[in-house]
C-alpha positions, 0 to 999 in steps of 0.5 A, a space after each residue: 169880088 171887091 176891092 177890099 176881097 181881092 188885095 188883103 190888107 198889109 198887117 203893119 208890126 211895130 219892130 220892136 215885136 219882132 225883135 222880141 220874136 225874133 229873140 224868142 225864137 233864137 232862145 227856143 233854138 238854143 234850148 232845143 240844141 242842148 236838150 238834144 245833146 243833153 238826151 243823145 249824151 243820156 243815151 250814149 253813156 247807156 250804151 256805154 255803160 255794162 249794165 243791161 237795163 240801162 243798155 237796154 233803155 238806151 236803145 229803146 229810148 233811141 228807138 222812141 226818138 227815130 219814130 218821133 222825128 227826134 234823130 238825135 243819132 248824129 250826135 249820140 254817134 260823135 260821143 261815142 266815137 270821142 270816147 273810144 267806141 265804134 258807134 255801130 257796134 256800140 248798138 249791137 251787144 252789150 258790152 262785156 267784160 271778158 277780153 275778146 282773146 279768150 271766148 272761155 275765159 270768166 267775165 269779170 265783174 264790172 260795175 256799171 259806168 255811170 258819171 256818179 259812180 257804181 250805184 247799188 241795187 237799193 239807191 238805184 232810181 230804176 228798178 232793176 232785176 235782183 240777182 236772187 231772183 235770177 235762175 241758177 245754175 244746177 248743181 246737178 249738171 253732169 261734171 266735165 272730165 278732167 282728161 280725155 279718155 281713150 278715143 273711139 277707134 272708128 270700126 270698118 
């Protein structure tokens, strides 16, 4: 082995380069940070938010980030929690709009939280299902009576 082999030459950089390295990486850093608490804002108003496409995407898109190496978790939590919420319930169910008091009660029609407002069906960018398309209920099914009737005695 000889000399030159055996003691690898010192690469010498002017500094002003590495300032600018050094000031490029800094940016990319600043950059990244507020992507990531840009998409984890994204992604919290989705779980906040009542309409279920949208739910839906959230948690798939946080799904996405996790087996990516993209944990923006932390800071989708914080957001939920400075806005009210449970953040782990907030991944469970979609919220809706029938007070918990009252499992019978009728759900009331909420739009959708978004930052710009209630958006309709046809000014939505995503597609979403139209409420036509949707199954109905049938007409058919059997009343329910309006007083109980005589209970059955039990025979012995």
């Amino acid at each position: 082995m000889t000399t030159s082999q055996a003691e690898p030459e010192t690469v010498t950089v002017p500094a002003s380069t590495l300032a600018d390295l050094r000031d490029a990486n800094t940016l990319l850093r600043r950059r990244e940070r507020a992507m990531r608490e840009l998409i984890a804002t994204h992604i919290a108003q989705g779980l906040d938010s009542r309409d279920g496409d949208r739910w839906r995407a959230a948690i798939t898109l946080t799904q996405a980030l996790d087996n990516a190496d993209c944990n923006v978790d932390q800071l989708v939590d914080q957001w939920l929690e400075d806005h009210g919420w449970d953040p782990r319930a907030a991944y469970k169910a979609l919220p809706t709009g029938a007070p918990a008091d009252d499992p019978w009660a009728e759900a009331e029609k909420v739009a959708a939280r978004e930052p710009w407002g209630p958006a309709s069906p046809a000014t939505r960018p995503w597609p979403t299902s139209s409420p036509s398309t949707s199954p109905k209920r049938s007409s058919t099914a059997s009343p329910k009576p309006s007083a109980p009737g005589p209970a059955a005695s039990p025979t012995s």
